[in-house]
Every structure is written in structure tokens, then in C-alpha cells.
C-alpha positions as CSV (number, residue, x, y, z in Angstrom):
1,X,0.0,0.0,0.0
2,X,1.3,3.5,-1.1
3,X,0.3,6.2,1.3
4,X,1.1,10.0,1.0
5,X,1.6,12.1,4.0
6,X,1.0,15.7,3.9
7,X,0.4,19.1,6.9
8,X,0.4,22.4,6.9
9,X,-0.5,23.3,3.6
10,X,-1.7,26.8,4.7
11,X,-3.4,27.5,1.5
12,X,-3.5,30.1,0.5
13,X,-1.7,32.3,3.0
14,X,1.8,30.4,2.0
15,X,1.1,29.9,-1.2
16,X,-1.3,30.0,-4.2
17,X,-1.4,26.2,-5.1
18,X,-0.2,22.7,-4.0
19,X,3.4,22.1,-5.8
20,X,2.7,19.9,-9.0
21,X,4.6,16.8,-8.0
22,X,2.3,17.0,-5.0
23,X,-1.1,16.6,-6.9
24,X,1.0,13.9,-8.5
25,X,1.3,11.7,-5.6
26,X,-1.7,12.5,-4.3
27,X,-3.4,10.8,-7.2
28,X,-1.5,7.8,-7.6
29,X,-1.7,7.0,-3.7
30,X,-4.2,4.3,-2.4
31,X,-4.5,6.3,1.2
32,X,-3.2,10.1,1.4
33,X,-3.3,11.2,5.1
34,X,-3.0,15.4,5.7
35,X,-2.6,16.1,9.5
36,X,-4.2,19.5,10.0
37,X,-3.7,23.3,8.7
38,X,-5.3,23.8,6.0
39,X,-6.6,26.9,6.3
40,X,-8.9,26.9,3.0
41,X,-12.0,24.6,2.9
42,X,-11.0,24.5,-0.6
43,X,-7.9,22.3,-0.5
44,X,-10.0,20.0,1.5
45,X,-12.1,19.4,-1.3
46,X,-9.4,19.3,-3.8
47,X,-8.0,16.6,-0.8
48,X,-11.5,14.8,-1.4
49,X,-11.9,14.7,-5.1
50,X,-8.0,13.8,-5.9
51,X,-7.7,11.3,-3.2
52,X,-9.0,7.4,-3.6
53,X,-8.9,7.4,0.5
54,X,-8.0,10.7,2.4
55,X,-7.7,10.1,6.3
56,X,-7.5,13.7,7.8
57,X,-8.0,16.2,10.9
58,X,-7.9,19.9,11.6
59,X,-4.9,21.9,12.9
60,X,-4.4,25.0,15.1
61,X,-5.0,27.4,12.1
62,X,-8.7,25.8,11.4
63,X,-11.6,27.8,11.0
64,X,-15.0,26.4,12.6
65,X,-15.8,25.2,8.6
66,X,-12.9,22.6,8.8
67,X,-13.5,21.8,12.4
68,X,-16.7,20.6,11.9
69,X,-15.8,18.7,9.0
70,X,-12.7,17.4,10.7
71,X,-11.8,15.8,13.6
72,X,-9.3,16.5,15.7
73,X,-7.8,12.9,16.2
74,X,-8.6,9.9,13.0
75,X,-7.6,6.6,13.4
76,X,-7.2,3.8,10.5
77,X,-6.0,0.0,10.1
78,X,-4.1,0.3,7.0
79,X,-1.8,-2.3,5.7
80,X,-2.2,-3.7,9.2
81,X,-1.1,-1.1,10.8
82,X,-2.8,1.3,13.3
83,X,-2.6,4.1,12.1
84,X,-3.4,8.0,14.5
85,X,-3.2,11.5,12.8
86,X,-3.1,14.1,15.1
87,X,-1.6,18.3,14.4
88,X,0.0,18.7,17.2
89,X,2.0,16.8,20.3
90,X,4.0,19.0,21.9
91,X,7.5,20.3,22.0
92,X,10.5,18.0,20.2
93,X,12.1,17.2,23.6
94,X,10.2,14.1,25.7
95,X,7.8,13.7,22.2
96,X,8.2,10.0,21.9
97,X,7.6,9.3,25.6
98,X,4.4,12.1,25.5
99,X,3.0,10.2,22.4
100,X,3.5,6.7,23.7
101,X,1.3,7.5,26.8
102,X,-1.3,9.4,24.9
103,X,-1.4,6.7,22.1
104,X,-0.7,3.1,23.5
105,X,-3.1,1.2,21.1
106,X,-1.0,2.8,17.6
107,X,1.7,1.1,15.2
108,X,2.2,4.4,13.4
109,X,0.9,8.5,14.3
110,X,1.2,11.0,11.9
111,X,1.7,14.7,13.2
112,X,2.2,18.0,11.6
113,X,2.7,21.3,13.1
114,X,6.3,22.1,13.0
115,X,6.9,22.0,9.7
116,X,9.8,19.8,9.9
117,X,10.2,16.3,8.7
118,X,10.4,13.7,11.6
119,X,10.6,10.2,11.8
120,X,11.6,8.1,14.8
121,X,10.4,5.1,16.3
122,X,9.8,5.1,20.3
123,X,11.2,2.4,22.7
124,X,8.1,0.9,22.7
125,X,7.8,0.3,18.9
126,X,5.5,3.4,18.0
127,X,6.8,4.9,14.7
128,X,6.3,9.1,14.3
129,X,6.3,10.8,11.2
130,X,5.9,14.3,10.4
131,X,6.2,14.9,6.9
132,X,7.0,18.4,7.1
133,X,4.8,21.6,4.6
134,X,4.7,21.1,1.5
135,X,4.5,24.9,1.6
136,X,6.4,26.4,3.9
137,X,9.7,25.3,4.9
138,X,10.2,27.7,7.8
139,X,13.4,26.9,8.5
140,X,14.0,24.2,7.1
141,X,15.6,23.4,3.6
142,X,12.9,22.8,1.9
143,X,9.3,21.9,2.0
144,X,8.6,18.3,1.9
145,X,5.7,15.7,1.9
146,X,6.6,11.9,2.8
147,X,5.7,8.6,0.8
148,X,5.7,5.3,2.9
149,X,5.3,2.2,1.1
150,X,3.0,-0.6,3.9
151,X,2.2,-4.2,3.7
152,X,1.5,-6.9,6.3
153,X,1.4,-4.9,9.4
154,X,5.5,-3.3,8.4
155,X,6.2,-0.1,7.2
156,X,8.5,-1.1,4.3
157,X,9.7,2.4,3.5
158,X,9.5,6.0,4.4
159,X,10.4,8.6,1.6
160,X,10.9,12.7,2.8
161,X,10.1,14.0,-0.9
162,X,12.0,17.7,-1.1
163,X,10.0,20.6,-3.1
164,X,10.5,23.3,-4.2
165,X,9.7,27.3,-2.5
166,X,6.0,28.3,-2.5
167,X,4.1,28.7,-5.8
């Protein structure tokens, strides 16, 4: 299973439009999961109609439209996995012990927030992964989105795809 992981796409206050190669993987994807900040109801339903399965919640920058059609936490079995999406979870330093506690039943939880790419696996086996903006990079390099490739209950690989400056 080929999943695309997206946040803090902050259309259209950091850019104008989702970066080409973004749509791109969005398309091909079987499950595309977007953890919150998306600031335009808009690129939700962009999300909906490009997507074959979009799991998603809101973020900090949400307006009450996107709340009510988002929640705040989703979970999802996929590839045997157990999958969370949350925004946020707290500062970088104690994460993996803070999101072990608050999410004992996951394989996998997706966060966004920071705008920086993340991936770790706590000592208790829970995998994190932040793919980062596709939109802004804040201070990081470049804006990025993640591919994972899953199957039988493994995450097989985890791709940080680089893009380029807002559009």
C-alpha cells in the first residue's frame, strides 16, 4: 500500500497552489493522510476529489468550517497497521515518551505542526512521522511531503520528498 503524507498546507496564506509533484502523488496514492492546517475549505475538497482514500484532521490554524468537517484525532487500520493523525503533540524534547502515553493502542501516528520532517520510532515500537509543509519550509531546507510504502502490518519504507519554494 502506497500512502502520501501531507500538513500544513496553509493554502492560501503560504502559497497559491499545492506544488505539481504534490497533486502527482496525491493521485497515484491508495490512502493520502494530511494532519491538519489547512486553512482553505478549498484544498479539502481538492484533498476529497483527488484522493481514492483521504484520512485527515484539523490543525491549530482551522476555522470552525474545517472543524466541523474534521476531527481533531482519525484513526485507521491500514496495511495492518494502526494508524493515528493528530496536528500537534508538543514540543521535540520528551515527544516519543508524551506520544506513547497518549497513544498506546498505535503502530504508526502521523503529526504536523512544526513544519519539519520527523521520523523516529519510540522504545516501545511506535513509529512518528511528520512529513514536514509542502508549503512552507520555515526553516527548514525545503518543503517536503513523505511517501511510505506498507504491507503486512510493516512499514516497508518512508520517503521525505523535497519541493521546491511556495508557488
Amino acid at each position: 500500500m502506497r500512502l502520501v503524507l501531507t500538513s500544513d498546507t496553509h493554502l492560501p496564506t503560504r502559497a497559491k497552489q499545492l506544488p505539481d509533484a504534490l497533486l502527482e502523488a496525491i493521485s497515484g496514492a491508495d490512502v493520502v493522510v494530511h494532519a491538519g492546517d489547512w486553512i482553505d475549505e478549498a484544498t479539502l475538497d481538492l484533498f476529497q476529489a483527488r484522493a481514492r482514500d483521504l484520512v485527515a484532521v484539523h490543525g491549530n490554524n482551522d476555522g470552525p468550517g474545517l472543524q466541523r468537517r474534521l476531527p481533531e484525532t482519525a484513526r485507521r487500520e491500514l496495511a495492518g497497521l494502526r494508524f493515528g493523525v493528530v496536528h500537534e503533540t508538543g514540543a521535540a524534547k520528551g515527544r516519543e515518551t508524551r506520544c506513547e502515553r497518549r497513544f498506546p493502542d498505535l503502530d504508526v501516528l502521523v503529526f504536523g505542526h512544526s513544519h519539519i520532517p520527523w521520523d523516529t520510532t519510540t522504545p516501545g515500537g511506535l513509529r512518528l512521522l511528520n512529513p514536514g509543509s509542502p508549503t512552507d519550509r520555515r526553516r527548514q531546507p525545503y518543503c517536503t511531503y513523505m511517501s511510505v510504502e506498507a504491507a503486512d502490518g510493516a512499514i516497508e519504507d518512508v520517503t521525505v520528498h523535497r519541493l521546491p519554494g511556495r508557488s
